[in-house]
C-alpha positions in Angstrom: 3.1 -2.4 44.1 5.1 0.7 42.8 3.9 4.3 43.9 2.2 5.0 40.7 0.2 1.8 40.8 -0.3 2.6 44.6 -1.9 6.1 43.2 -3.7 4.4 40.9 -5.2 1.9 42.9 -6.2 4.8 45.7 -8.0 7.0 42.8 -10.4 3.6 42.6 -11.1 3.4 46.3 -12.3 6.8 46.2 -14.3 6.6 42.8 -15.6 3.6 44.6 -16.3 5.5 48.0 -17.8 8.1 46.3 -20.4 5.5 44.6 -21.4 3.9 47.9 -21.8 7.3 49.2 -23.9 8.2 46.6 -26.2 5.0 47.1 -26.4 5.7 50.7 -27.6 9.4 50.1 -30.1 7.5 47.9 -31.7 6.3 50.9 -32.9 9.8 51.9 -36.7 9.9 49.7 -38.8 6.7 50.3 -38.6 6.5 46.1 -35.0 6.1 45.7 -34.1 4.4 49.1 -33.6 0.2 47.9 -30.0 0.3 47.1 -29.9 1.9 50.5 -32.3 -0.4 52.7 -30.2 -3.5 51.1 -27.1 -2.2 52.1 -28.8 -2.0 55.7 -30.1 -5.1 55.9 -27.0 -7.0 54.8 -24.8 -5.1 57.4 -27.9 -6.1 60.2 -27.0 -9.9 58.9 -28.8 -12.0 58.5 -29.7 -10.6 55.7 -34.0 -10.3 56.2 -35.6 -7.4 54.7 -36.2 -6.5 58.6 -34.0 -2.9 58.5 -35.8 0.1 56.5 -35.5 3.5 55.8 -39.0 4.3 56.6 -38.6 7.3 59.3 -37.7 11.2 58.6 -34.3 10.4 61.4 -33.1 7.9 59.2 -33.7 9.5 56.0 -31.7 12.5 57.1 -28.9 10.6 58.3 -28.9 9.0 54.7 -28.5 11.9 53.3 -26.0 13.3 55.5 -23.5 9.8 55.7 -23.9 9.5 51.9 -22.8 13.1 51.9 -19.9 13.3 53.7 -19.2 9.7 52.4 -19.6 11.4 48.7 -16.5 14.6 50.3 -14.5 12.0 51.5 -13.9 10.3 48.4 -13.4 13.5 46.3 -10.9 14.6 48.9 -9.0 11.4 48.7 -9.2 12.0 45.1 -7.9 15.5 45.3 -4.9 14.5 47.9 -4.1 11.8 45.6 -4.3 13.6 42.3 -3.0 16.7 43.1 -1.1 16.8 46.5 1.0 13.5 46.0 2.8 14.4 43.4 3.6 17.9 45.4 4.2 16.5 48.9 4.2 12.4 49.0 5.0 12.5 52.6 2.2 14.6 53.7 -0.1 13.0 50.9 0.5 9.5 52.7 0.2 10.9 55.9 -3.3 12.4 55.3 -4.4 9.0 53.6 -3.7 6.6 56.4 -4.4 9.0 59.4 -7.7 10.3 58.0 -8.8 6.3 57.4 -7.5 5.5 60.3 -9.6 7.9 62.1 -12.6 7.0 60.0 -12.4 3.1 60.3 -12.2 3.7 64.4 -15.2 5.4 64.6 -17.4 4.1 62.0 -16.5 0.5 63.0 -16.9 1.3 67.0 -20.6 2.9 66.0 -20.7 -0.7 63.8 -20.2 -2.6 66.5 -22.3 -1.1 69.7 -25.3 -1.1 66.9 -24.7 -4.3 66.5 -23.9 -4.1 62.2 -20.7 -6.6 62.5 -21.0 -7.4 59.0 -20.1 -3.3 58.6 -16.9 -3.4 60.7 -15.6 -6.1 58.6 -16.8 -3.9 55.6 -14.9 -1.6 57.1 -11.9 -3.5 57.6 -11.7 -4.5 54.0 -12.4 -0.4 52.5 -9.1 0.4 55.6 -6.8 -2.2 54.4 -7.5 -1.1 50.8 -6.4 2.1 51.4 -3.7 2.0 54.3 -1.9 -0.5 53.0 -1.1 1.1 49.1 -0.6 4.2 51.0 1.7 3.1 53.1 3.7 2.1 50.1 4.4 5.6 48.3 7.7 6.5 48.9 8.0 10.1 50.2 10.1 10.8 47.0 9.0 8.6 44.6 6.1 9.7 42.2 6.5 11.8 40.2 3.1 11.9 38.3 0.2 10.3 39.6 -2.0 11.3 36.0 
């Protein structure tokens, strides 16, 4: 995997995070909150239709995980699109460190709630950025567009 299609392959996880943040944030009205109670209930395996959305608490935090789920992804965008081609080093270095630093705490609150399915989720999402990060060459691109 070459830089570029490293870049390339980033700019998808982050159109991609910035979907599933977007479904989770559906789960914030009662209307709009399946995609969102499916998600739950297959991260709660087995999968049972026992996890809801159904209270104000867990509305809000819908809305504010698919929120900062929805930043996260424009931001990896942005440091992709526009800062790699400027500053590869730091660009990598923001990449991994700031998944790094998501994927320990999402998949530590995974875990003591007891979602195991998430923190191998997880796992998948980290790998799937770290790892084509870790490939850019601090001089290498050139263009990312």
């Amino acid at each position: 995997m070459t830089s570029t299609s490293s870049a390339s392959w980033l700019k998808l996880m982050s159109l991609f995070i910035v979907a599933l943040g977007l479904l989770v944030a559906l789960g914030a009205h009662p209307s709009t909150a399946w995609p969102a109670t499916l998600l739950t209930d297959v991260v709660f395996w087995p999968f049972d239709d026992m996890q809801r959305l159904d209270s104000q608490a867990a509305r809000l935090l819908a809305a504010i995980g698919g929120g900062v789920m929805v930043g996260w992804g424009v931001m990896l965008w942005l440091v992709i699109d526009r800062l790699l081609p400027a500053n590869p080093a730091l660009a990598r270095l923001l990449l991994i460190e700031s998944t790094l630093a998501w994927f320990l705490v999402d998949s530590t609150g995974s875990f003591v709630s007891g979602a195991i399915v998430n923190v191998m989720l997880n796992t998948v999402l980290m790998l799937a950025i770290v790892l084509p990060a870790w490939r850019i060459e601090p001089d290498a691109i050139t263009s990312t567009s």
